[in-house]
Biopython code that builds the backbone (N, CA, C, O; Angstrom):
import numpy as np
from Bio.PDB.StructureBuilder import StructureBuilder

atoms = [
    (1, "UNK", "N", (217.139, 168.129, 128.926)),
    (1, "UNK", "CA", (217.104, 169.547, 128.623)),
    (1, "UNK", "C", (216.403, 169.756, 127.270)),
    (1, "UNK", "O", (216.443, 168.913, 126.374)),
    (2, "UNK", "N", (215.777, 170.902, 127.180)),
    (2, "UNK", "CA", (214.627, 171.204, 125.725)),
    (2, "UNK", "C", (215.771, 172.390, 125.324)),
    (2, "UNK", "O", (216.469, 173.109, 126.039)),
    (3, "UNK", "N", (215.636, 172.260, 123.767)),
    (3, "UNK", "CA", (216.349, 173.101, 123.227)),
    (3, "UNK", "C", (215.467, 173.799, 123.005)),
    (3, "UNK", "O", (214.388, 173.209, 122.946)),
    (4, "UNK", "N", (215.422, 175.436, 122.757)),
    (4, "UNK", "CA", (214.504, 176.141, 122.318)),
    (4, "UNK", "C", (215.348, 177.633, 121.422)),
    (4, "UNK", "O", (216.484, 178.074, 121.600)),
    (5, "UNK", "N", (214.432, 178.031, 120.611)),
    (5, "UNK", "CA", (214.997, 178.836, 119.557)),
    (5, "UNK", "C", (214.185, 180.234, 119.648)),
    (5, "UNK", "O", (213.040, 179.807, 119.795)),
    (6, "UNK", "N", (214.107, 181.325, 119.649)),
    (6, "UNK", "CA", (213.537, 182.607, 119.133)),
    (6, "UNK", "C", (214.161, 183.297, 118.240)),
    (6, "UNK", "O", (215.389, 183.343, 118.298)),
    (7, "UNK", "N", (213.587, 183.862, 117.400)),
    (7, "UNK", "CA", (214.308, 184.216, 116.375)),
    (7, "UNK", "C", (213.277, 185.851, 115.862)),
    (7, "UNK", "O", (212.261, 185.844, 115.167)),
    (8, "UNK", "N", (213.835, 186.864, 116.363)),
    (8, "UNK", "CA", (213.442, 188.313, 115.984)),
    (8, "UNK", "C", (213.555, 188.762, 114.024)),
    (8, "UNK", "O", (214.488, 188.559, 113.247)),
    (9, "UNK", "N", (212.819, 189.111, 113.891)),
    (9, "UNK", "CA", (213.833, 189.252, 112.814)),
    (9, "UNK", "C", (213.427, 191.447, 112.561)),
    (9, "UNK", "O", (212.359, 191.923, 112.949)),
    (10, "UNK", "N", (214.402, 192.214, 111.969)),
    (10, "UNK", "CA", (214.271, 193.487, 111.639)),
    (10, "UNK", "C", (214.679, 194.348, 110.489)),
    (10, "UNK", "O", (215.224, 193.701, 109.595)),
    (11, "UNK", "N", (214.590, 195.358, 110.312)),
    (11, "UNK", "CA", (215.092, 196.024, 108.858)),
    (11, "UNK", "C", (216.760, 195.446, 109.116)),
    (11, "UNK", "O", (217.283, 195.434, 110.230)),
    (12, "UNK", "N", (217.293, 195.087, 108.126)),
    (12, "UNK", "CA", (218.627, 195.524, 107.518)),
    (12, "UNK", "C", (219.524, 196.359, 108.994)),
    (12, "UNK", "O", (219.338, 197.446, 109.539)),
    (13, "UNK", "N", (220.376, 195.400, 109.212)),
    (13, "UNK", "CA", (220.815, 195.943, 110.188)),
    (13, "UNK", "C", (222.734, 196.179, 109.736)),
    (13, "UNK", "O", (223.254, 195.377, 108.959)),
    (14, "UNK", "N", (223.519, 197.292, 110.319)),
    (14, "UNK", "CA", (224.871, 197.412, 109.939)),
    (14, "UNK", "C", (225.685, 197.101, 110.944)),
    (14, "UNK", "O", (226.179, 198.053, 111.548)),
    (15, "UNK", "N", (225.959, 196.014, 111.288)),
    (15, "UNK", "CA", (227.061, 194.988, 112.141)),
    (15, "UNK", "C", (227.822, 196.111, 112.324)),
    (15, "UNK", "O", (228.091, 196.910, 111.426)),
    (16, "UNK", "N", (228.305, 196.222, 113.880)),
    (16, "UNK", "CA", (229.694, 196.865, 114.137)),
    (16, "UNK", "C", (230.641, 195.535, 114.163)),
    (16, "UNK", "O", (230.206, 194.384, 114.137)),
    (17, "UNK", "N", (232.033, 195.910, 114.219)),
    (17, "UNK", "CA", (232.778, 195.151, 113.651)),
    (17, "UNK", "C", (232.892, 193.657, 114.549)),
    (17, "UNK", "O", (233.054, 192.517, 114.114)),
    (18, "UNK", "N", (232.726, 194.181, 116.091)),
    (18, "UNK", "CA", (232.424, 193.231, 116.894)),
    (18, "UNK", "C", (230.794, 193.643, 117.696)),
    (18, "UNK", "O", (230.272, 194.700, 118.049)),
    (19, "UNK", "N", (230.481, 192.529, 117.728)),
    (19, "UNK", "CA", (228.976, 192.598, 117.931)),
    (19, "UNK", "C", (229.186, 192.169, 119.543)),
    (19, "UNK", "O", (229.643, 191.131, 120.021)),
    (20, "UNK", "N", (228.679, 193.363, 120.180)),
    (20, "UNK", "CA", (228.792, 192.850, 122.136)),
    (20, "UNK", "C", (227.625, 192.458, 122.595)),
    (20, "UNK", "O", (226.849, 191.981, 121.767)),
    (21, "UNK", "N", (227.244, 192.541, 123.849)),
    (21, "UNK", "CA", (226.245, 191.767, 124.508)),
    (21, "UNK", "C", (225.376, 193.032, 124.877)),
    (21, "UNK", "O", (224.205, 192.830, 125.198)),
    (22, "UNK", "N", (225.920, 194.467, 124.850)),
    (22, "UNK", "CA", (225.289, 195.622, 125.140)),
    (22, "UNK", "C", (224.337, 196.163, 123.946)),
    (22, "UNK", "O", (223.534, 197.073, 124.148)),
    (23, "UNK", "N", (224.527, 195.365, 122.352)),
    (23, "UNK", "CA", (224.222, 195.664, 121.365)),
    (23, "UNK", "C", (223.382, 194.949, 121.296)),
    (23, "UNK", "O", (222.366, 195.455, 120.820)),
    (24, "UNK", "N", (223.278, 193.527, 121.671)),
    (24, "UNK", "CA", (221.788, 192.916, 120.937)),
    (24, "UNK", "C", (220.783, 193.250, 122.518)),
    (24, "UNK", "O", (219.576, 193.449, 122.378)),
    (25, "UNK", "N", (221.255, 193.273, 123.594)),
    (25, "UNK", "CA", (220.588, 194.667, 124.745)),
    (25, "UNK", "C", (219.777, 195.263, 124.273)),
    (25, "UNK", "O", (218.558, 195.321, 124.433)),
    (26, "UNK", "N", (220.731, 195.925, 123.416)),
    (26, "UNK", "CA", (219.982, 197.687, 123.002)),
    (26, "UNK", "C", (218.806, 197.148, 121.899)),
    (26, "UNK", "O", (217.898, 197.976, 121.829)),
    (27, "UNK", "N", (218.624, 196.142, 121.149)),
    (27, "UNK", "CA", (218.107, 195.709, 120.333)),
    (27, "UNK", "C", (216.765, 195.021, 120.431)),
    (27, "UNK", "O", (215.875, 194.789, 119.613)),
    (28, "UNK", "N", (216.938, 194.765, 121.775)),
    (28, "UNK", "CA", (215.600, 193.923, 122.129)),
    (28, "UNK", "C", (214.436, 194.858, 122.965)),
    (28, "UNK", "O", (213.229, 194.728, 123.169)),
    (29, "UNK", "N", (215.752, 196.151, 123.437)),
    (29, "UNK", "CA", (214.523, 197.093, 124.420)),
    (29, "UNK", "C", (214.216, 198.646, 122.629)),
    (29, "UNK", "O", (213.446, 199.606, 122.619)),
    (30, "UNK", "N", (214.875, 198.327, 121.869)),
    (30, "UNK", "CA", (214.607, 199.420, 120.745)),
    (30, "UNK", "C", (212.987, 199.605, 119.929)),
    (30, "UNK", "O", (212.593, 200.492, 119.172)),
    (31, "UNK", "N", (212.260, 198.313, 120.474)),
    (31, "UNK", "CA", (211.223, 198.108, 119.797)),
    (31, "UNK", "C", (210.690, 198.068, 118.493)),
    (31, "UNK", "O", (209.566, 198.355, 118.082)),
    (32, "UNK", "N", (211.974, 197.550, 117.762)),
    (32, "UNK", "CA", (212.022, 197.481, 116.380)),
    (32, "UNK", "C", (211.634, 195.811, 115.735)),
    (32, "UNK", "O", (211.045, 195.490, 114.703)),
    (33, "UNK", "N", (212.318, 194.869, 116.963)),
    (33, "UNK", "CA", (211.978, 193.760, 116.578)),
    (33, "UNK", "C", (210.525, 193.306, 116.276)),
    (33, "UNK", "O", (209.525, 193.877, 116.711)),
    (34, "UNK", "N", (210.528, 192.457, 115.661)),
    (34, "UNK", "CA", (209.466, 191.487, 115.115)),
    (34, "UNK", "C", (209.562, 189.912, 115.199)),
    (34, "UNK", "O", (210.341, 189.269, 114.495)),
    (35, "UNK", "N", (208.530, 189.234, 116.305)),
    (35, "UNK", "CA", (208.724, 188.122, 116.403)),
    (35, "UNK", "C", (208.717, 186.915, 115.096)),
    (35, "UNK", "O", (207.695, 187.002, 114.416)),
    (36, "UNK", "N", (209.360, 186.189, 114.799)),
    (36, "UNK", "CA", (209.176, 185.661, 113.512)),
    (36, "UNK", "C", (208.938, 184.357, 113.816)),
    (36, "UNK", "O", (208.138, 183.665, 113.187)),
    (37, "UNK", "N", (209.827, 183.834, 115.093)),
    (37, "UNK", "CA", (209.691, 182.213, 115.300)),
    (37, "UNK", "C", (210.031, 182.060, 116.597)),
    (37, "UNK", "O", (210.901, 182.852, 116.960)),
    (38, "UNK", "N", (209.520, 181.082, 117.666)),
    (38, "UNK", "CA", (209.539, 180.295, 118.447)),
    (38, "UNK", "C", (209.259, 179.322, 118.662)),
    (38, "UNK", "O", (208.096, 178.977, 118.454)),
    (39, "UNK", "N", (210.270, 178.367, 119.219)),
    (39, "UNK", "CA", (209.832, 177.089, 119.105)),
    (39, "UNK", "C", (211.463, 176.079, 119.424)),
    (39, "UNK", "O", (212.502, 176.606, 119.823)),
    (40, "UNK", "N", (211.338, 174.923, 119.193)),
    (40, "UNK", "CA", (211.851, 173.699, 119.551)),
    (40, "UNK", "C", (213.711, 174.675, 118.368)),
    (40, "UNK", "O", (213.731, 175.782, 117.830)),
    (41, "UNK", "N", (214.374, 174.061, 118.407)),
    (41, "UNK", "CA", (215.442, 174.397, 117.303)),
    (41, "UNK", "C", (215.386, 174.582, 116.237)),
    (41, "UNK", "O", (214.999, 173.606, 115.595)),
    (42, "UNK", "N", (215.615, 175.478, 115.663)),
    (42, "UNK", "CA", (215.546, 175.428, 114.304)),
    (42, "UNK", "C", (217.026, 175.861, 113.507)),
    (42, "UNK", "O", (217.939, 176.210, 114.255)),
    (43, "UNK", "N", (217.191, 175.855, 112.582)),
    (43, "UNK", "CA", (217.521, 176.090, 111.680)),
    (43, "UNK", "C", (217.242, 176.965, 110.327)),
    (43, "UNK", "O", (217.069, 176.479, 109.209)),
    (44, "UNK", "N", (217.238, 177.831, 110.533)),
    (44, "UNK", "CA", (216.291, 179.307, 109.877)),
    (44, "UNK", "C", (217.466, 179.683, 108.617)),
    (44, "UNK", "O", (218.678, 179.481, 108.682)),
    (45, "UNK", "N", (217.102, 179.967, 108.079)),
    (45, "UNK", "CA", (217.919, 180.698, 107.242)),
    (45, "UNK", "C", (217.130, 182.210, 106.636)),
    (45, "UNK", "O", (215.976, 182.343, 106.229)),
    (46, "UNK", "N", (218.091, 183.112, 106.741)),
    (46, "UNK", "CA", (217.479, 184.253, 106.180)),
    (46, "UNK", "C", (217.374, 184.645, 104.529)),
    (46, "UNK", "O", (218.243, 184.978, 103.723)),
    (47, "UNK", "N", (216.071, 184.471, 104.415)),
    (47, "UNK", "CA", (215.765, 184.582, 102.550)),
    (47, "UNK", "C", (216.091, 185.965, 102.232)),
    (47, "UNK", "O", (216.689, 186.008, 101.158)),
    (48, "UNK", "N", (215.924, 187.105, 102.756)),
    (48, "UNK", "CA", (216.329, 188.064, 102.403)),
    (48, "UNK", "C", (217.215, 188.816, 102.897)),
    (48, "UNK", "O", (216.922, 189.968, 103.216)),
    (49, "UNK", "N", (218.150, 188.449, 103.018)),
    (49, "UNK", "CA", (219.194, 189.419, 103.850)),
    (49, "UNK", "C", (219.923, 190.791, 103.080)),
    (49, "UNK", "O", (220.910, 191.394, 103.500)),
    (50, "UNK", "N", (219.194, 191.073, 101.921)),
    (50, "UNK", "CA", (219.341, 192.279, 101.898)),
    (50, "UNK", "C", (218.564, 193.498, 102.590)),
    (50, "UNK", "O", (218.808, 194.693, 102.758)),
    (51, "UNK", "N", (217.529, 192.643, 102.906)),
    (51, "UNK", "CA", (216.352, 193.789, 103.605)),
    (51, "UNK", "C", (216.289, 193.303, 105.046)),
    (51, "UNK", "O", (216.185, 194.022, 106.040)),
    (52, "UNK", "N", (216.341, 192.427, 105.023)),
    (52, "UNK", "CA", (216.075, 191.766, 107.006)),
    (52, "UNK", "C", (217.373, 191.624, 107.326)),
    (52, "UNK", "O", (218.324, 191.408, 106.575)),
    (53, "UNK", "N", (217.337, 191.802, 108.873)),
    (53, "UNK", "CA", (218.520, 190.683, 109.621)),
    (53, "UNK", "C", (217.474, 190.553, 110.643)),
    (53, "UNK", "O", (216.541, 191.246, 111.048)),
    (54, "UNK", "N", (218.313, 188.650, 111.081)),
    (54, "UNK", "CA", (217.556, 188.366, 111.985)),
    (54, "UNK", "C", (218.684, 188.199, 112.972)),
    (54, "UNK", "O", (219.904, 188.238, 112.810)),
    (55, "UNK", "N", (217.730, 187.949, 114.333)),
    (55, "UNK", "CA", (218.073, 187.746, 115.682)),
    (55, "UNK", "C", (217.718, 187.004, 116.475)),
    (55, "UNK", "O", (216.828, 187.170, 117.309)),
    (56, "UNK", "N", (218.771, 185.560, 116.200)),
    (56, "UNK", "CA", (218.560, 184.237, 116.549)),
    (56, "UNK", "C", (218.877, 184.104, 118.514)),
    (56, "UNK", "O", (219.846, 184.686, 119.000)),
    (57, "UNK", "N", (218.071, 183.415, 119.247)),
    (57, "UNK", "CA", (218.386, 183.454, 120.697)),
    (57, "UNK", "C", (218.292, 182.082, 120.507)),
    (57, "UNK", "O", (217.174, 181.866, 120.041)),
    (58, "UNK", "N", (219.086, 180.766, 120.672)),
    (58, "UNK", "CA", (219.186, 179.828, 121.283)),
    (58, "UNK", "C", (219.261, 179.207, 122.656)),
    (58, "UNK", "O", (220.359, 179.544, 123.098)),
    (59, "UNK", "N", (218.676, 178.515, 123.486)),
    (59, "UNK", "CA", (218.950, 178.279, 124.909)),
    (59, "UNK", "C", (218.393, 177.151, 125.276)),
    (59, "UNK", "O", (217.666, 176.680, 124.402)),
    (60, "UNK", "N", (218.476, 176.413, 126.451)),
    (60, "UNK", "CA", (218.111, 175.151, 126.452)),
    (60, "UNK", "C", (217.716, 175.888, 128.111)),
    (60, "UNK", "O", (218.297, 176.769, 128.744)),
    (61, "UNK", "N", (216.323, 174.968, 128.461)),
    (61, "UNK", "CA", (215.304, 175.082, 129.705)),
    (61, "UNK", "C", (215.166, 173.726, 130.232)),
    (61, "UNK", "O", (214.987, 172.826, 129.411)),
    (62, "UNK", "N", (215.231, 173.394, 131.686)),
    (62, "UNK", "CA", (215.194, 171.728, 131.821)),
    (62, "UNK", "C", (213.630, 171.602, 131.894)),
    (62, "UNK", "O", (213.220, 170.528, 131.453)),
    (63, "UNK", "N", (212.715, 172.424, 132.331)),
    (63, "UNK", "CA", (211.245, 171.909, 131.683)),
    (63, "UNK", "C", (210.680, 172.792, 130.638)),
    (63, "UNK", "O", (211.004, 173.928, 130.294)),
    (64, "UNK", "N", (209.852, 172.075, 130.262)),
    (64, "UNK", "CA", (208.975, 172.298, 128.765)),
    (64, "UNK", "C", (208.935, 173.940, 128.848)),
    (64, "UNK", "O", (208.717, 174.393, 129.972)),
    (65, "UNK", "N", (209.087, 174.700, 127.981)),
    (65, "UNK", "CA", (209.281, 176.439, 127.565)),
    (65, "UNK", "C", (207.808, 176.811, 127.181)),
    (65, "UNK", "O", (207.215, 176.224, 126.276)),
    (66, "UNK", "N", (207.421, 177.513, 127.697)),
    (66, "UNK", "CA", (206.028, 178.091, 127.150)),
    (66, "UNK", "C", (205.599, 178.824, 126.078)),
    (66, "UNK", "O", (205.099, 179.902, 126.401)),
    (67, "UNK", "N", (205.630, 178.616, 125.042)),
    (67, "UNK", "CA", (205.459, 178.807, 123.413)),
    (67, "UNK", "C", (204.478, 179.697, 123.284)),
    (67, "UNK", "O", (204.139, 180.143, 122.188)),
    (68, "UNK", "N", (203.699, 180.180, 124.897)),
    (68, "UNK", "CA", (202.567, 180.991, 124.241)),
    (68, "UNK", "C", (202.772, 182.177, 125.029)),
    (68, "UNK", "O", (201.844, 182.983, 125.107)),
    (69, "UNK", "N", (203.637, 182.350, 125.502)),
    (69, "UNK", "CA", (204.282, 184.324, 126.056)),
    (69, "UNK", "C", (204.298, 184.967, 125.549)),
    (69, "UNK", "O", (204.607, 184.662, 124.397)),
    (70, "UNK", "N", (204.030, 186.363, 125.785)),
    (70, "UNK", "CA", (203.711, 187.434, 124.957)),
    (70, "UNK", "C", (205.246, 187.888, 124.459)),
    (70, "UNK", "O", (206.178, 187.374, 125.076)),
    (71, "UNK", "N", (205.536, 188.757, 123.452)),
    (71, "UNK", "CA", (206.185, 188.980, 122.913)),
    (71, "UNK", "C", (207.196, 189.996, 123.651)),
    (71, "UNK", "O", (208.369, 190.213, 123.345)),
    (72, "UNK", "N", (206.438, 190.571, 124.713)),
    (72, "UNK", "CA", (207.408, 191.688, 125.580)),
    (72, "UNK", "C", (207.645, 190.542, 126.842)),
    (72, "UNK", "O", (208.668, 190.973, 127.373)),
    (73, "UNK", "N", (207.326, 189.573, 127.438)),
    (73, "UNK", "CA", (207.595, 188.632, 128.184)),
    (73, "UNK", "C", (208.720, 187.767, 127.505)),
    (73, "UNK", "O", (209.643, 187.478, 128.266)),
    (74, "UNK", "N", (208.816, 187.300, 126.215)),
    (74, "UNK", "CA", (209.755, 186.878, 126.001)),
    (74, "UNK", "C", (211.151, 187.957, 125.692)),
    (74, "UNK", "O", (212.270, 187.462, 125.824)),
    (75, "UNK", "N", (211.069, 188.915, 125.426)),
    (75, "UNK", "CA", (211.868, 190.407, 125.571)),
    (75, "UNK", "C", (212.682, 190.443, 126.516)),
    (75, "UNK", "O", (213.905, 190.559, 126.434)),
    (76, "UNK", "N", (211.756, 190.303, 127.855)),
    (76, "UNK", "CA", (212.384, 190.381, 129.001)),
    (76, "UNK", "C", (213.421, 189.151, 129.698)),
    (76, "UNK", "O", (214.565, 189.210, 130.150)),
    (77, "UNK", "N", (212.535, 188.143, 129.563)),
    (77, "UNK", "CA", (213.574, 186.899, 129.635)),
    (77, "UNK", "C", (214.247, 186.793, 129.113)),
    (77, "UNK", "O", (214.937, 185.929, 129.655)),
    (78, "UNK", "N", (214.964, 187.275, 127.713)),
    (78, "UNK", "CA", (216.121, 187.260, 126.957)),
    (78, "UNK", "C", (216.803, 188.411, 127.558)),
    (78, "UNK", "O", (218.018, 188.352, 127.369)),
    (79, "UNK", "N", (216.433, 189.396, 128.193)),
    (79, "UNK", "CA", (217.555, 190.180, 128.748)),
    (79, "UNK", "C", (217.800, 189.982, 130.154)),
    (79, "UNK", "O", (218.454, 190.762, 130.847)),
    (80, "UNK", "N", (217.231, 188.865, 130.579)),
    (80, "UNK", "CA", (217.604, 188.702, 132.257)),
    (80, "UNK", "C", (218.711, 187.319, 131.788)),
    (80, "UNK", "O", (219.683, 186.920, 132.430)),
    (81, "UNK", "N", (218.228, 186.835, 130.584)),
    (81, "UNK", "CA", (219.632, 185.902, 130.273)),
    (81, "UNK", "C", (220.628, 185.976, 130.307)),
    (81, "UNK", "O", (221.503, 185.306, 130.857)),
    (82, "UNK", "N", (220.627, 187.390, 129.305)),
    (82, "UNK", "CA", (222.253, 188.177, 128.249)),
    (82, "UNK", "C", (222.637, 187.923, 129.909)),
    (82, "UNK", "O", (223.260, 186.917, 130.248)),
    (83, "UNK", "N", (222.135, 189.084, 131.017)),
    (83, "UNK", "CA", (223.109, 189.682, 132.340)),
    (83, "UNK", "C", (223.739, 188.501, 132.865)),
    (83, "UNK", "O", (224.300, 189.013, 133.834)),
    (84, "UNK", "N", (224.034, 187.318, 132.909)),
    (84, "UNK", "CA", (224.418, 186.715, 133.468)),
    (84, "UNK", "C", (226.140, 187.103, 132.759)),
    (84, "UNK", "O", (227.020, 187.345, 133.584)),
    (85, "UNK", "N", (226.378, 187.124, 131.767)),
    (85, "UNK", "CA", (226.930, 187.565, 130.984)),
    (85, "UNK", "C", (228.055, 186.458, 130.417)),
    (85, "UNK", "O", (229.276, 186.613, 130.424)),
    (86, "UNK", "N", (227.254, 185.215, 129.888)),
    (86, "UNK", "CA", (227.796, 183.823, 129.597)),
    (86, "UNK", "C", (227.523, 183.633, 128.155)),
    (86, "UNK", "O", (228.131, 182.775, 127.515)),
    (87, "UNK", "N", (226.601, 184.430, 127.602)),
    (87, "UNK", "CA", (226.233, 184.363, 125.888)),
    (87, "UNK", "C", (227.458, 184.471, 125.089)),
    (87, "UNK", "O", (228.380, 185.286, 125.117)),
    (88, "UNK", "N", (227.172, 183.192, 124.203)),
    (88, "UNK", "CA", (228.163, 183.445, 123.110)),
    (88, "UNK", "C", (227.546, 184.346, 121.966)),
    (88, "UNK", "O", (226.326, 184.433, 121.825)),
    (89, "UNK", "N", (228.277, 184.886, 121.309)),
    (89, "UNK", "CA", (227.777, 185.638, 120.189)),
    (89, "UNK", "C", (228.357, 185.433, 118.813)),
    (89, "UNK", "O", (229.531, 185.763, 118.643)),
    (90, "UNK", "N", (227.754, 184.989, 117.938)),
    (90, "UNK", "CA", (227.762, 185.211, 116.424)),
    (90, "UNK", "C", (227.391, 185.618, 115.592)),
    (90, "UNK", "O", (226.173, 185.467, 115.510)),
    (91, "UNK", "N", (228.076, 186.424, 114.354)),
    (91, "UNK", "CA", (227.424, 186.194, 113.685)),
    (91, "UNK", "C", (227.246, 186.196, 112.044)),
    (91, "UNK", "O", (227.642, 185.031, 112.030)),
    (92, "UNK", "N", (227.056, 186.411, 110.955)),
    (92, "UNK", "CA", (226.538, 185.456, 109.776)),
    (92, "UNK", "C", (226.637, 186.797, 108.809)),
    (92, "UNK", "O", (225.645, 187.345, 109.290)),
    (93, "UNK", "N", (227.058, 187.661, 107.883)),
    (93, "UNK", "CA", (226.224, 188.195, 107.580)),
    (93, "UNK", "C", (225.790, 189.230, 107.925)),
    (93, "UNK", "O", (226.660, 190.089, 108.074)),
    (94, "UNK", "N", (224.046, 189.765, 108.274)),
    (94, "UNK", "CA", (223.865, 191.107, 108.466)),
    (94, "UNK", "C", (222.702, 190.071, 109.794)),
    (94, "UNK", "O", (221.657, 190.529, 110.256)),
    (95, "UNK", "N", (223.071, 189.180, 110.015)),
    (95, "UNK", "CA", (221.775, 188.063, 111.101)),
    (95, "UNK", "C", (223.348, 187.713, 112.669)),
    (95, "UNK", "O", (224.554, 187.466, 112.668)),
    (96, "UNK", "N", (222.563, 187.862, 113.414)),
    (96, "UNK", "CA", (223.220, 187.781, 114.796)),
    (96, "UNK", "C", (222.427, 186.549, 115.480)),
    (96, "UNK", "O", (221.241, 186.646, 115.798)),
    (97, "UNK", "N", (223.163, 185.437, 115.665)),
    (97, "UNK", "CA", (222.926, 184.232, 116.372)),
    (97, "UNK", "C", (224.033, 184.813, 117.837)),
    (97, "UNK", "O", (225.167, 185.293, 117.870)),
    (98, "UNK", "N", (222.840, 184.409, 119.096)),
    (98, "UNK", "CA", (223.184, 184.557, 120.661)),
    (98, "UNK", "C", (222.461, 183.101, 121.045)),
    (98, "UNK", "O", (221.358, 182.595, 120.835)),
    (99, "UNK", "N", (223.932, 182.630, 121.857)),
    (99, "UNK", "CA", (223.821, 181.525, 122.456)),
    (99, "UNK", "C", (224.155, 181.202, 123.831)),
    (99, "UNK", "O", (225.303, 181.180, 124.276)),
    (100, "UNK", "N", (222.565, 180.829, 124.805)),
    (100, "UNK", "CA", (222.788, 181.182, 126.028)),
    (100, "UNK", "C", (222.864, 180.116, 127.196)),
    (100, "UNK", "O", (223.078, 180.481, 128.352)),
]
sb = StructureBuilder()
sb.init_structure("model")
sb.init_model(0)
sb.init_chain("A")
sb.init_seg("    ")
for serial, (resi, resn, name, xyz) in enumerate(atoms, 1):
    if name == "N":
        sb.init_residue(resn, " ", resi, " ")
    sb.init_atom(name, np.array(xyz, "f"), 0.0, 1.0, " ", f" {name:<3s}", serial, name[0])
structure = sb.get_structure()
């Protein structure tokens, strides 16, 4: 299995107290995000989290992930993920790690 990471990142975001699966939803069709990273796992840390939060998607694919999808293609595959409705959710801060 390939681990793979996307990571959105957007203005300063205000956490409700519990963060649901309908919220980072609403987040990916809001068109606010900004792709920042894709790729193999990472480990990101957010340098500015007074001005950004990011929006970490973790998931593992049993063949090789295609690194070169457009940015509304990868959009969509992260919300045909969430519906299964098996994502764990965390998160950090004003940054939301989803793990699928």
């Amino acid at each position: 299995m390939a681990k793979n990471t996307i990571i959105f990142k957007t203005g300063q975001l205000l956490l409700p107290e519990k963060t649901e699966l309908h919220f980072i939803t609403d987040l990916l069709h809001a068109g606010q995000l900004e792709l920042d990273y894709i790729g193999e796992e990472s480990h990101s840390q957010n340098g500015h989290p007074e001005e950004v939060s990011l929006l970490e998607f973790h998931f593992e694919t049993e063949a090789p992930f295609d690194y070169g999808m457009q940015e509304s293609e990868l959009k969509n595959l992260l919300a045909s993920l969430l519906e299964d409705g098996s994502a764990q959710i965390k998160t950090s801060g004003n940054d939301i790690m989803v793990y699928l």
